[in-house]
C-alpha positions in Angstrom: 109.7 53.1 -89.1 109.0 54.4 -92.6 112.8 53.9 -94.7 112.2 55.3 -98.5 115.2 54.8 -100.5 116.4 55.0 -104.3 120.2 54.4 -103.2 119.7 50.3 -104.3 118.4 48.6 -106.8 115.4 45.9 -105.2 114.1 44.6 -108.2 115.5 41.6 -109.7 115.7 39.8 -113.0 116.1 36.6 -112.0 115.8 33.9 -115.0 114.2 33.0 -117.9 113.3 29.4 -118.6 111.6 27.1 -121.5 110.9 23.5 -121.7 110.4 22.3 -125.2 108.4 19.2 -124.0 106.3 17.9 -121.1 107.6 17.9 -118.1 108.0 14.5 -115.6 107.6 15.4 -112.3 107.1 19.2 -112.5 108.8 22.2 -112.0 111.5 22.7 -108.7 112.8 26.9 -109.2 116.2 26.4 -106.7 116.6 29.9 -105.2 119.3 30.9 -103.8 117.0 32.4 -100.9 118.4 31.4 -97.1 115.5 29.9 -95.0 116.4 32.0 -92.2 114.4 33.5 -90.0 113.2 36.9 -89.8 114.1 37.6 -93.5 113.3 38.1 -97.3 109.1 39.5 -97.6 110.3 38.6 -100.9 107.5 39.0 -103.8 107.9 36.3 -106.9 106.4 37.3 -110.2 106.4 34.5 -112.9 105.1 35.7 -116.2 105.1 33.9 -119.3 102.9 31.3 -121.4 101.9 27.6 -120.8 101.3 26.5 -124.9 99.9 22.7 -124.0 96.5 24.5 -121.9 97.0 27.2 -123.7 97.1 29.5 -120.9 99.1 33.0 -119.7 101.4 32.5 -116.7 101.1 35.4 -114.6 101.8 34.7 -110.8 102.3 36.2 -108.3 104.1 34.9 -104.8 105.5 36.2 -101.4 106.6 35.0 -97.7 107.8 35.8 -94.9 109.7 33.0 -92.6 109.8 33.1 -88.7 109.8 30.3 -86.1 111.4 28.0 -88.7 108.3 28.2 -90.8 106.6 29.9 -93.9 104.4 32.5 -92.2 101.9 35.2 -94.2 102.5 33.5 -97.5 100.5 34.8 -100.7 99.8 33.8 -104.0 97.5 35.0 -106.7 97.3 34.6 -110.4 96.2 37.6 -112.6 95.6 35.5 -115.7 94.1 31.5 -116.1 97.0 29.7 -115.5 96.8 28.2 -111.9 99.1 25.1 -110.8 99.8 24.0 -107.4 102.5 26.4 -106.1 104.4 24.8 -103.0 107.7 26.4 -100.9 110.0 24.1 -99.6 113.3 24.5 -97.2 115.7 22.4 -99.2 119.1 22.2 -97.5 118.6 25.6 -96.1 117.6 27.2 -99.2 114.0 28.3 -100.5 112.4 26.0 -103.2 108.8 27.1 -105.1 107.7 23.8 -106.6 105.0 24.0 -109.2 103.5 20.9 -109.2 102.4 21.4 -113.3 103.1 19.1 -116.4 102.4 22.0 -119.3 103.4 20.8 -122.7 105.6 23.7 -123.9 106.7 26.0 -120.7 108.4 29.2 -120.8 108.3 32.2 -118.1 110.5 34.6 -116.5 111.4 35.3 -112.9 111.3 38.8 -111.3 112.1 39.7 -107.7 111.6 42.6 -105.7 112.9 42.8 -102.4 113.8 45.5 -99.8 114.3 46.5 -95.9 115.4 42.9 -95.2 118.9 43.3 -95.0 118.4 41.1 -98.5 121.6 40.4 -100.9 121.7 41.0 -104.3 123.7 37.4 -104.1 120.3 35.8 -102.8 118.9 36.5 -106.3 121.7 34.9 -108.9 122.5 31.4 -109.9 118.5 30.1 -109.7 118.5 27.2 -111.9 114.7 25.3 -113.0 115.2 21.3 -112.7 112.3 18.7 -114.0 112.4 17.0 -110.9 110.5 15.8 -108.0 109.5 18.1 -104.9 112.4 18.5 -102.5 113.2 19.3 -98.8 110.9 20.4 -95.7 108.4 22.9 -94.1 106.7 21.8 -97.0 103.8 24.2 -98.0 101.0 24.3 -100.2 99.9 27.9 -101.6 96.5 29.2 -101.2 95.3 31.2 -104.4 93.8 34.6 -103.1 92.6 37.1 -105.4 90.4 39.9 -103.9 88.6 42.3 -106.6 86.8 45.6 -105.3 84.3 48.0 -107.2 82.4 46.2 -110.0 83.5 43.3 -111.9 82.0 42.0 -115.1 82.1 39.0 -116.6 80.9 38.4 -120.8 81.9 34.7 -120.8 81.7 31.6 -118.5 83.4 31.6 -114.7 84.6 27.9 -113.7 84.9 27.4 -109.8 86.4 24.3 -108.7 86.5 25.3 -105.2 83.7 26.9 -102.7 82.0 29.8 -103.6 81.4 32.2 -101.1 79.0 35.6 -101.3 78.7 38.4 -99.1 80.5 35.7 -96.4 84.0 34.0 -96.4 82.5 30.8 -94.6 80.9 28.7 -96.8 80.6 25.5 -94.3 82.0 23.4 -97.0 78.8 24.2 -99.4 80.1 24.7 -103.3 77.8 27.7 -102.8 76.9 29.8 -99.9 75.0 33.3 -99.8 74.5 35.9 -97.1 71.8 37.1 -98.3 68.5 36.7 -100.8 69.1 35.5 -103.9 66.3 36.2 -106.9 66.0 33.8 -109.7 63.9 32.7 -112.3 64.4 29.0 -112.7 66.3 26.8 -110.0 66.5 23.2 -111.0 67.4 20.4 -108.2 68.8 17.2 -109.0 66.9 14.6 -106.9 67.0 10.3 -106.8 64.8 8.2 -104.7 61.4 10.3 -105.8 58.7 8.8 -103.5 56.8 7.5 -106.1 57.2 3.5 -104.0 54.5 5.1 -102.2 52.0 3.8 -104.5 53.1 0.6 -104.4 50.9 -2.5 -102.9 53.3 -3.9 -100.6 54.0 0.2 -99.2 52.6 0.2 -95.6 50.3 3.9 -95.5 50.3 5.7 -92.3 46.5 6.0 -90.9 45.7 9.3 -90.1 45.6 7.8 -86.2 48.8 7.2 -86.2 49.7 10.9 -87.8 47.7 12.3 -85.4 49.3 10.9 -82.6 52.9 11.6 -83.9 51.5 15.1 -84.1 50.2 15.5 -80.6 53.7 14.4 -78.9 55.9 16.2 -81.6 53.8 19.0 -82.7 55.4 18.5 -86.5 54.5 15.6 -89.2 56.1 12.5 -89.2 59.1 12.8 -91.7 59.1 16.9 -92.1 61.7 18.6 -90.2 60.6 20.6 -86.6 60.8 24.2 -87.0 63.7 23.9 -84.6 65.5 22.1 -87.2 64.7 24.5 -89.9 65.8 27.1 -87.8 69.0 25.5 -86.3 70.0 23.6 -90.0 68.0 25.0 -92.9 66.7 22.8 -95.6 67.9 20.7 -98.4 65.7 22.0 -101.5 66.0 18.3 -103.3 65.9 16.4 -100.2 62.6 18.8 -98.9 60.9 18.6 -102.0 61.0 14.8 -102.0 59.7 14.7 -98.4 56.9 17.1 -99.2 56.1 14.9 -102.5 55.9 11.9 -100.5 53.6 13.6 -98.0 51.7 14.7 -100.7 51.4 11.3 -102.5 49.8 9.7 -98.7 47.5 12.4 -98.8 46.2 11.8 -101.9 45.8 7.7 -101.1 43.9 9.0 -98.2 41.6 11.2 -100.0 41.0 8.9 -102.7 40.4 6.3 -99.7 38.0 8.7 -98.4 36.5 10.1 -101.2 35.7 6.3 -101.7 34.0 5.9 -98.4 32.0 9.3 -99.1 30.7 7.9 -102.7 30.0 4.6 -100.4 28.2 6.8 -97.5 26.1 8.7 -100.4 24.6 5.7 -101.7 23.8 4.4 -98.8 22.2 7.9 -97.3 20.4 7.1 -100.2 19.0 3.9 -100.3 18.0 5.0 -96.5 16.3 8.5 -97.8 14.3 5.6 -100.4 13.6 3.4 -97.4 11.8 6.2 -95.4 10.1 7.4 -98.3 8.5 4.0 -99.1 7.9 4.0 -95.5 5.9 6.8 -95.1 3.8 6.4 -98.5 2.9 2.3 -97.2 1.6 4.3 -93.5 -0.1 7.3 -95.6 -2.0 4.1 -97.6 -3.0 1.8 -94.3 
């Protein structure tokens, strides 16, 4: 049911605070919120100005509780400053516990509330206490910030999280891309380059024994299958030292060969000079 009402007031201006110092053990904003079920949808705004990382505060913050939990709880940050954020049922009452040491702290509190059967009550007498995290149904807030249209970007971005584009699962990759990307220098960071291959005590596949490893598997020894590619993908640093370390064997082997061909030449040789004198002594007899 759609209720549209100008009767009550729902916003609230809840407190301003300021630490002139660092705090201890962080930041623990006592509501005066019940945890009770089925009540509140209450959004948080904190604006203000962290002066030690020099940063804006401007967060935002909402919940719902149900089944003696937090349930559909949001927080997003329209400016830099981003400290852990966690609600807490202490003694029946809503804690948010930023979990932040800033040098120099001051922000305000806002409220807006409606349709809950909230009282104005629920939003007077907060109080800001340097003081460890209290109570239960602890939970930590997950920063969301969703952007639509174009966004541009002059400076530098700094993720310290999992990077997702054109998908939301990133399988635990830094970076993950549904899609082609297009670039025109990738560097890959790589250790353990094959170059022990050319060492005297490194045993050399023969070609046999290649051979046979590709009649039973139908791939080389040491490359992934095609199944695997297909199934896993590839690893570009851990592909390219593979493929450098096939590459190093094949060149041992050509040298080896090209070795035995010089050897085979010489020989063809000496044999073309053999027949030669052959046939010039039977010419003469």
């Amino acid at each position: 049911m759609l209720s549209i009402s100008a009767s009550k007031a729902q916003f609230y201006d809840v407190l301003s605070y300021n630490i002139n110092g660092t705090p201890v053990n962080g930041l623990n904003i006592k509501t005066n919120l019940p945890f009770t079920n089925s009540t509140q949808m209450v959004s948080l705004k904190i604006e203000g100005y962290a002066y030690g990382p020099s940063e804006i505060i401007d967060l935002n913050i909402s919940w719902y509780i149900f089944g003696g939990v937090f349930r559909n709880t949001s927080i997003s940050s329209a400016a830099s400053y981003t400290p852990e954020v966690f609600l807490t049922n202490n003694n029946g009452l809503v804690n948010v516990f930023i979990n932040d040491r800033a040098y120099f702290t001051r922000f305000r509190i806002t409220a807006f509330a409606k349709g809950m059967s909230e009282q104005s009550v629920w939003f007077q007498g907060w109080t800001v206490a340097d003081e460890a995290m209290q109570g239960t149904q602890v939970l930590n807030l997950a920063y969301k910030n969703n952007f639509r249209g174009t966004v541009t970007n002059e400076g530098n971005l700094y993720s310290m999280g999992n990077l997702g584009i054109g998908t939301t699962d990133t399988k635990g990759y830094k970076l993950a891309v549904n899609g082609k990307i297009r670039a025109q220098e990738i560097k890959v960071e790589a250790t353990n380059w094959p170059d022990y291959v050319f060492a005297k005590d490194y045993k050399l596949p023969s070609l046999e024994e290649t051979e046979k490893h590709i009649k039973q598997n139908g791939y080389l020894p040491g490359i992934p299958s095609a199944a695997e590619v297909n199934g896993d993908g590839i690893d570009l640093g851990e592909m390219d030292i593979k493929l450098s370390k096939k590459i190093e064997e094949l060149t041992i082997h050509l040298i080896e060969k090209n070795k035995e061909i010089t050897e085979l030449k010489k020989l063809n040789k000496r044999v073309e000079q053999l027949e030669l004198q052959i046939r010039n002594r039977t010419k003469n007899e």
